[in-house]
Backbone as XML, in Angstrom:
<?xml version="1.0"?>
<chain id="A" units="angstrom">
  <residue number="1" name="UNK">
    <atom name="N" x="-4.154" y="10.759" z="-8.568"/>
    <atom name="CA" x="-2.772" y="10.538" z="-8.972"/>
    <atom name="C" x="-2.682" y="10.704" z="-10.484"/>
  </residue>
  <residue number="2" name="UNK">
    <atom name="N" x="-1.565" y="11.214" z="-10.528"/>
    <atom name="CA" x="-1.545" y="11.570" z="-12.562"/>
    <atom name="C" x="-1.093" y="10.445" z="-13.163"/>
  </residue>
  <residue number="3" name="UNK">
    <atom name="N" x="-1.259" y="9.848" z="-14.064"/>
    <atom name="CA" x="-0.465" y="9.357" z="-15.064"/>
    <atom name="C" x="-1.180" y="7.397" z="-14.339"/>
  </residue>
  <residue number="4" name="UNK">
    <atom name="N" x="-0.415" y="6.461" z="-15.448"/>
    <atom name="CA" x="-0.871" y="4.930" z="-14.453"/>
    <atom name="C" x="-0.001" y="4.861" z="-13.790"/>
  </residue>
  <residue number="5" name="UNK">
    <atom name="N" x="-0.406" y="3.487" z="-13.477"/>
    <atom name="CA" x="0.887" y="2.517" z="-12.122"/>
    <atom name="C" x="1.711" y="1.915" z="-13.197"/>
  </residue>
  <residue number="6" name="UNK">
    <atom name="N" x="3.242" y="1.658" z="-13.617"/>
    <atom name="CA" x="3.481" y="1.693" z="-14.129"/>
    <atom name="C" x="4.562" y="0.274" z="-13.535"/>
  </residue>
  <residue number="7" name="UNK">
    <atom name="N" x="4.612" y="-1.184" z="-14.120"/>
    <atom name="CA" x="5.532" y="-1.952" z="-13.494"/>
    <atom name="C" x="4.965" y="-2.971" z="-12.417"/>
  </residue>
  <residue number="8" name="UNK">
    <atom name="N" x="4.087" y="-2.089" z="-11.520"/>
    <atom name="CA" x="3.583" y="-3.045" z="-10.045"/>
    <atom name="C" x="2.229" y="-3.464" z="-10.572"/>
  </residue>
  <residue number="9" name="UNK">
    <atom name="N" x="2.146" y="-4.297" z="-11.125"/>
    <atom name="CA" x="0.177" y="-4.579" z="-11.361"/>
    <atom name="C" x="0.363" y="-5.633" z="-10.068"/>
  </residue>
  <residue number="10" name="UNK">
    <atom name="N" x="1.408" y="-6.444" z="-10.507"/>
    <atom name="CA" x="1.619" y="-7.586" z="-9.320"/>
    <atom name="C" x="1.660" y="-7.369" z="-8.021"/>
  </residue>
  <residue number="11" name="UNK">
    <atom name="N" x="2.632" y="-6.569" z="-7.500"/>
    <atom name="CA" x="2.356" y="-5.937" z="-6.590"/>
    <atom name="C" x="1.027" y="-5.423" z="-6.077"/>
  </residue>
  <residue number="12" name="UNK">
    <atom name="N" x="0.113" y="-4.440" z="-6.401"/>
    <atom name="CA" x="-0.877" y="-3.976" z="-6.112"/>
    <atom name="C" x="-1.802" y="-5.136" z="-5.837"/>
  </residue>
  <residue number="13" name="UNK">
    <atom name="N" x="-1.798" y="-5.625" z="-7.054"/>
    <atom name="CA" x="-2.846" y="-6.905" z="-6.835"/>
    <atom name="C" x="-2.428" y="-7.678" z="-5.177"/>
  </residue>
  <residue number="14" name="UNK">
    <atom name="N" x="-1.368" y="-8.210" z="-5.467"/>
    <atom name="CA" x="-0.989" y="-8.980" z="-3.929"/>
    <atom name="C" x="-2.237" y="-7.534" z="-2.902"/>
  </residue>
  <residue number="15" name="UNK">
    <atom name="N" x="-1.599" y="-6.723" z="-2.801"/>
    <atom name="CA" x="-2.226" y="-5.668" z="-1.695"/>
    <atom name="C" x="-3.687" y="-5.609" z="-1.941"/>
  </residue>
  <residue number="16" name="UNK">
    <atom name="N" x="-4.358" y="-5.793" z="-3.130"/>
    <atom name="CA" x="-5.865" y="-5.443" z="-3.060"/>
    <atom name="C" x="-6.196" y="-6.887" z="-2.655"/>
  </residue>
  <residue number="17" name="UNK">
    <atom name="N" x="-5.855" y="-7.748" z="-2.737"/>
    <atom name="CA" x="-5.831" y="-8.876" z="-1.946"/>
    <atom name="C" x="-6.225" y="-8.954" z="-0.626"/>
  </residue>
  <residue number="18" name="UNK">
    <atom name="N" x="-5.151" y="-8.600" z="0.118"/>
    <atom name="CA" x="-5.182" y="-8.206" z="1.428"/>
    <atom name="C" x="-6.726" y="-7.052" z="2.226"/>
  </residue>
  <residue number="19" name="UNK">
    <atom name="N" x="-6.738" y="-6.497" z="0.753"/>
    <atom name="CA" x="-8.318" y="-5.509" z="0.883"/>
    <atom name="C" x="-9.173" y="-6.559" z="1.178"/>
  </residue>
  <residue number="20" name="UNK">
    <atom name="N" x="-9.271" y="-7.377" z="0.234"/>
    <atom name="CA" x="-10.509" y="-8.174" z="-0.430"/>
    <atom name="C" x="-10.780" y="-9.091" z="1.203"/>
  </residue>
  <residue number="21" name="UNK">
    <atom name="N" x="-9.858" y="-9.394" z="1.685"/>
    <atom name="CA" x="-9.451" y="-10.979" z="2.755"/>
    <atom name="C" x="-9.980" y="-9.408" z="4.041"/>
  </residue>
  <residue number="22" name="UNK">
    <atom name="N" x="-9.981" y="-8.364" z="4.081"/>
    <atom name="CA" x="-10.223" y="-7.628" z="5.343"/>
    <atom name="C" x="-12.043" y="-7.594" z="5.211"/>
  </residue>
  <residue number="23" name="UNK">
    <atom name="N" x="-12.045" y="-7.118" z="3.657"/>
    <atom name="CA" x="-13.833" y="-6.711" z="3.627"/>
    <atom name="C" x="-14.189" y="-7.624" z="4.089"/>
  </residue>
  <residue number="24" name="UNK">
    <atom name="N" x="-13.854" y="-9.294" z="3.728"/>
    <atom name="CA" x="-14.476" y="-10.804" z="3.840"/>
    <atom name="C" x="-14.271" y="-10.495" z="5.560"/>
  </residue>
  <residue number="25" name="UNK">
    <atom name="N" x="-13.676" y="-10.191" z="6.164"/>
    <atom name="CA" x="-14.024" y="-10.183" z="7.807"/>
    <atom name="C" x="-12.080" y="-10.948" z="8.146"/>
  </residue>
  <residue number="26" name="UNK">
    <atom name="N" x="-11.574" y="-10.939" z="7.729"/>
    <atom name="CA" x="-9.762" y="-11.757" z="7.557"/>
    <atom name="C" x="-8.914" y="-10.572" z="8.345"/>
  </residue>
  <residue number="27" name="UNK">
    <atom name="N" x="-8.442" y="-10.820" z="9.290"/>
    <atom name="CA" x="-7.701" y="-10.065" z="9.430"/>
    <atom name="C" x="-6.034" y="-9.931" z="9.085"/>
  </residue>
  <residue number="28" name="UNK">
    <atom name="N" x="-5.502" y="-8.984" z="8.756"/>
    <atom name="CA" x="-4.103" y="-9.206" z="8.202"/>
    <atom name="C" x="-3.344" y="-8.090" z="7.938"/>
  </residue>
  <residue number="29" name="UNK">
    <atom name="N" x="-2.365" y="-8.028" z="7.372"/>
    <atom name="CA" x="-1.079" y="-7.233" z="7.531"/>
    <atom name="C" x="-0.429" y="-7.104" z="6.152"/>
  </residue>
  <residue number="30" name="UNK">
    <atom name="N" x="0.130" y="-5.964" z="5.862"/>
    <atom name="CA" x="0.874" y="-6.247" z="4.238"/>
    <atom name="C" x="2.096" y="-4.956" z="5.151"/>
  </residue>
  <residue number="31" name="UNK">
    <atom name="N" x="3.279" y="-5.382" z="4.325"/>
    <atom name="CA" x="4.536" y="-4.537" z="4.839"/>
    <atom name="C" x="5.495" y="-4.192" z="3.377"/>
  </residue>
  <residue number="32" name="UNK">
    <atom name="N" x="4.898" y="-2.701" z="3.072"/>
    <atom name="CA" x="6.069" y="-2.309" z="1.678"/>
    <atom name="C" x="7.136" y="-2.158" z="2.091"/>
  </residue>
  <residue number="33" name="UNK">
    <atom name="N" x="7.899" y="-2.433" z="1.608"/>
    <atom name="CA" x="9.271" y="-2.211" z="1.587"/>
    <atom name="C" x="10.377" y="-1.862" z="0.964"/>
  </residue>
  <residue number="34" name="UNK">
    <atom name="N" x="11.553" y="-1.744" z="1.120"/>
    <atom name="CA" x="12.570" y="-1.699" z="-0.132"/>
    <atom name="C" x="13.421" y="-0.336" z="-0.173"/>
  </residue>
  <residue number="35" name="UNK">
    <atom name="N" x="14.442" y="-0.355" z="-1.171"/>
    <atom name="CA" x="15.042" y="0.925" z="-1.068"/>
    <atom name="C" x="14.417" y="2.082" z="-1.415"/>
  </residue>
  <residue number="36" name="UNK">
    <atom name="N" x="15.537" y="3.633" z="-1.164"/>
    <atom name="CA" x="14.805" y="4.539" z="-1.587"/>
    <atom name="C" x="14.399" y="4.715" z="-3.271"/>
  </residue>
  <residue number="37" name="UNK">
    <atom name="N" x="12.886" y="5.114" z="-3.517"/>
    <atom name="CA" x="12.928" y="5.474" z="-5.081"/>
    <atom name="C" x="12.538" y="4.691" z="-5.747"/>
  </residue>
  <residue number="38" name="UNK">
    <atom name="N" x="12.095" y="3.361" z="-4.940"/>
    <atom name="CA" x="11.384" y="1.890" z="-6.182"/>
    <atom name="C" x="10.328" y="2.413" z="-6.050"/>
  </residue>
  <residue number="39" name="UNK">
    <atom name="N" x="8.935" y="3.539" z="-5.301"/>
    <atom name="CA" x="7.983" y="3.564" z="-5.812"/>
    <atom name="C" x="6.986" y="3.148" z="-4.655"/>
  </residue>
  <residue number="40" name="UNK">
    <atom name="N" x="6.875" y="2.657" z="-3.606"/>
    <atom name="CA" x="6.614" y="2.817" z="-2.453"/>
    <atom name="C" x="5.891" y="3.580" z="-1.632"/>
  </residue>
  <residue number="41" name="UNK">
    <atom name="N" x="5.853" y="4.767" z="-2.172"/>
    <atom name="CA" x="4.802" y="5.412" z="-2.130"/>
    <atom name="C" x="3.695" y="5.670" z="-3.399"/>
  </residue>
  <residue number="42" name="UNK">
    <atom name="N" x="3.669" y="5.538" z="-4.064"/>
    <atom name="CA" x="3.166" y="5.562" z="-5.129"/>
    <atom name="C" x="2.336" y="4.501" z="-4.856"/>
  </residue>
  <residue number="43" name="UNK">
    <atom name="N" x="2.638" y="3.339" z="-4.879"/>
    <atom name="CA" x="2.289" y="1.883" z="-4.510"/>
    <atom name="C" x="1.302" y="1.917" z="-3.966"/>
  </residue>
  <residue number="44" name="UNK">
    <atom name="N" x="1.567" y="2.595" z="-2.653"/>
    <atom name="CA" x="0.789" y="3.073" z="-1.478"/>
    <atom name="C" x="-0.389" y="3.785" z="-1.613"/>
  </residue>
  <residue number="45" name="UNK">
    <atom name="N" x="-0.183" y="4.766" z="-2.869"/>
    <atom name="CA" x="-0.904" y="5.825" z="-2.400"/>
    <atom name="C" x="-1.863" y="5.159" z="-3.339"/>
  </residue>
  <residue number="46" name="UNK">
    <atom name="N" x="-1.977" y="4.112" z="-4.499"/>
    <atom name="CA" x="-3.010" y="3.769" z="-5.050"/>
    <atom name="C" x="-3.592" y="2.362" z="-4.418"/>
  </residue>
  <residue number="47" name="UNK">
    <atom name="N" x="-3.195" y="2.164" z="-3.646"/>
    <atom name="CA" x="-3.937" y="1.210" z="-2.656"/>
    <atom name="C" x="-4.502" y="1.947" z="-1.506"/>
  </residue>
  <residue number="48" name="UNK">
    <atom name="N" x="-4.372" y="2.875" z="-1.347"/>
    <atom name="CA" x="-5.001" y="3.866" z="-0.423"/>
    <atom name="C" x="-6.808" y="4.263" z="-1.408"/>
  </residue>
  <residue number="49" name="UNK">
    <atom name="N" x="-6.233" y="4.935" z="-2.852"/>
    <atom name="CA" x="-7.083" y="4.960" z="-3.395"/>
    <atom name="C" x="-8.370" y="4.374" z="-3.469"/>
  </residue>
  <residue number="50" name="UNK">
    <atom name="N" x="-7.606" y="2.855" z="-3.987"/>
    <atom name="CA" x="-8.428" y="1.581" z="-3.953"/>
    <atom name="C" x="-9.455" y="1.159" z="-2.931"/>
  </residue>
  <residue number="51" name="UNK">
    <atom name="N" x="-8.962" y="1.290" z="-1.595"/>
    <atom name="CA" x="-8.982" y="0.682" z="-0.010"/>
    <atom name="C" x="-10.087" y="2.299" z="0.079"/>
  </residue>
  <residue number="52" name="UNK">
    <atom name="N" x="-10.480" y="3.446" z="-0.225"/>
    <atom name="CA" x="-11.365" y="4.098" z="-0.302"/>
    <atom name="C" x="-12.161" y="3.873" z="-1.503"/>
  </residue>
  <residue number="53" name="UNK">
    <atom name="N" x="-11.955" y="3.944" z="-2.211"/>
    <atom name="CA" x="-13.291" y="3.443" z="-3.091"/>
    <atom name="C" x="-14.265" y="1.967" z="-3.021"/>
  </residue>
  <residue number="54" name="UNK">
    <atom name="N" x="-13.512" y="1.200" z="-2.290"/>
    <atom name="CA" x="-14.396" y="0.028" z="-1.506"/>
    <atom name="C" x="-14.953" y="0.582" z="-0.001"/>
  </residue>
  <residue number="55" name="UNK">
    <atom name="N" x="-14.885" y="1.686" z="0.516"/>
    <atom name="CA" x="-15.426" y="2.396" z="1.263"/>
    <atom name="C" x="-14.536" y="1.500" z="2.769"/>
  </residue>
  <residue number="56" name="UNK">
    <atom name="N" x="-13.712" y="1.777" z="2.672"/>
    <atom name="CA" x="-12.498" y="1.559" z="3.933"/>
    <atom name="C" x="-12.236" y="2.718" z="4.258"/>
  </residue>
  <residue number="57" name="UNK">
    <atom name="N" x="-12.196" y="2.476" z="5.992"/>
    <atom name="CA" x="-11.684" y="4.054" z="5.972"/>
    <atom name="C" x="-9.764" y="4.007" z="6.699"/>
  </residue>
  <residue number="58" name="UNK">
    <atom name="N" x="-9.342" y="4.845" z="5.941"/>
    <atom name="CA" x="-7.488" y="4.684" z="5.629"/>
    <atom name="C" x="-7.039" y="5.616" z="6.575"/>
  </residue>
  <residue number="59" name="UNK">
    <atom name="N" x="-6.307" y="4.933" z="7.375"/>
    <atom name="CA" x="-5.142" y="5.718" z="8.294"/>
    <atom name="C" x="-3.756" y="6.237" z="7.783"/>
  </residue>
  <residue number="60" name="UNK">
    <atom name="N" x="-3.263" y="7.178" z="7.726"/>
    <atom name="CA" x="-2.151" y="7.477" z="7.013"/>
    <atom name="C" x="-1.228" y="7.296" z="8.134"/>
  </residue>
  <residue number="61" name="UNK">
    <atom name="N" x="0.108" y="6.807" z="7.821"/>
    <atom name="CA" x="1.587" y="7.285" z="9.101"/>
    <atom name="C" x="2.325" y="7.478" z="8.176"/>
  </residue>
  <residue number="62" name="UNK">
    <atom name="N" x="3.704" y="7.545" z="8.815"/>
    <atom name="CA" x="5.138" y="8.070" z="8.035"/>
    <atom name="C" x="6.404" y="7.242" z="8.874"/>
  </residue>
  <residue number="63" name="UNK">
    <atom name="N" x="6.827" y="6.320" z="8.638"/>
    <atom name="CA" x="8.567" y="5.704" z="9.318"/>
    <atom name="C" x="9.212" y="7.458" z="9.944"/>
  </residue>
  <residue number="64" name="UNK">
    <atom name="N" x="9.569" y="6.994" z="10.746"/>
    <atom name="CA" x="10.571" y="8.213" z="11.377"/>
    <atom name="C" x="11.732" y="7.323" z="10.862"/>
  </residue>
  <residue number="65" name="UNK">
    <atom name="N" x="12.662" y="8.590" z="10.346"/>
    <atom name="CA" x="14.158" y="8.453" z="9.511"/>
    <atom name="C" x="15.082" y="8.085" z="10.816"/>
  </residue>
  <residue number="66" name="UNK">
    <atom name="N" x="15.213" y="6.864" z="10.553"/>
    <atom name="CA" x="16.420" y="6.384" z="11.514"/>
    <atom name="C" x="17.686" y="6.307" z="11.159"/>
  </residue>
  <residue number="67" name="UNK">
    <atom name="N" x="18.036" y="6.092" z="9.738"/>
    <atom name="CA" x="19.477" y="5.980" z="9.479"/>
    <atom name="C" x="19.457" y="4.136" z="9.785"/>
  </residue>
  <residue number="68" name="UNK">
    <atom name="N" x="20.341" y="3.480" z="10.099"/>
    <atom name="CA" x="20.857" y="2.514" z="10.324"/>
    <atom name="C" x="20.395" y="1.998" z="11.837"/>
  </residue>
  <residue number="69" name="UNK">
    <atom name="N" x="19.886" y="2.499" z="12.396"/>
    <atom name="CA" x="19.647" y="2.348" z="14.098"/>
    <atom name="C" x="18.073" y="1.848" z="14.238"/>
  </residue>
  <residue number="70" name="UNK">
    <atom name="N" x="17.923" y="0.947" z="14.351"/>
    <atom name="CA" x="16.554" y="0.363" z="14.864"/>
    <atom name="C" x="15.780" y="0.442" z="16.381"/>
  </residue>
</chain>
């Protein structure tokens, strides 16, 4: 990824968290969220980073675009 994380240290941290509590044997869940354009992927993609360089191995998905309809 180019450039830093810029804003979320807090964020990330909460999520490498969630790394740290899986390596320890913890099982658990983290859910990004929010509107379009706060960064969300970005977020993502350096906790992806992270979550491979502790030698995790990372599943990628994608939300299917629903609009308003759940």
């Amino acid at each position: 990824m180019n450039g830093s994380l810029v804003g979320r240290a807090t964020e990330l941290s909460r999520l490498v968290r969630v790394l740290e509590a899986a390596a320890a044997g913890t099982a658990g869940v983290a859910l990004v969220g929010g509107d379009a354009g706060i960064g969300k992927t970005r977020l993502t993609t350096e906790l992806v980073a992270e979550a491979r360089e502790r030698g995790f191995r990372v599943l990628v998905g994608q939300c299917a675009e629903l609009g308003d309809t759940l």
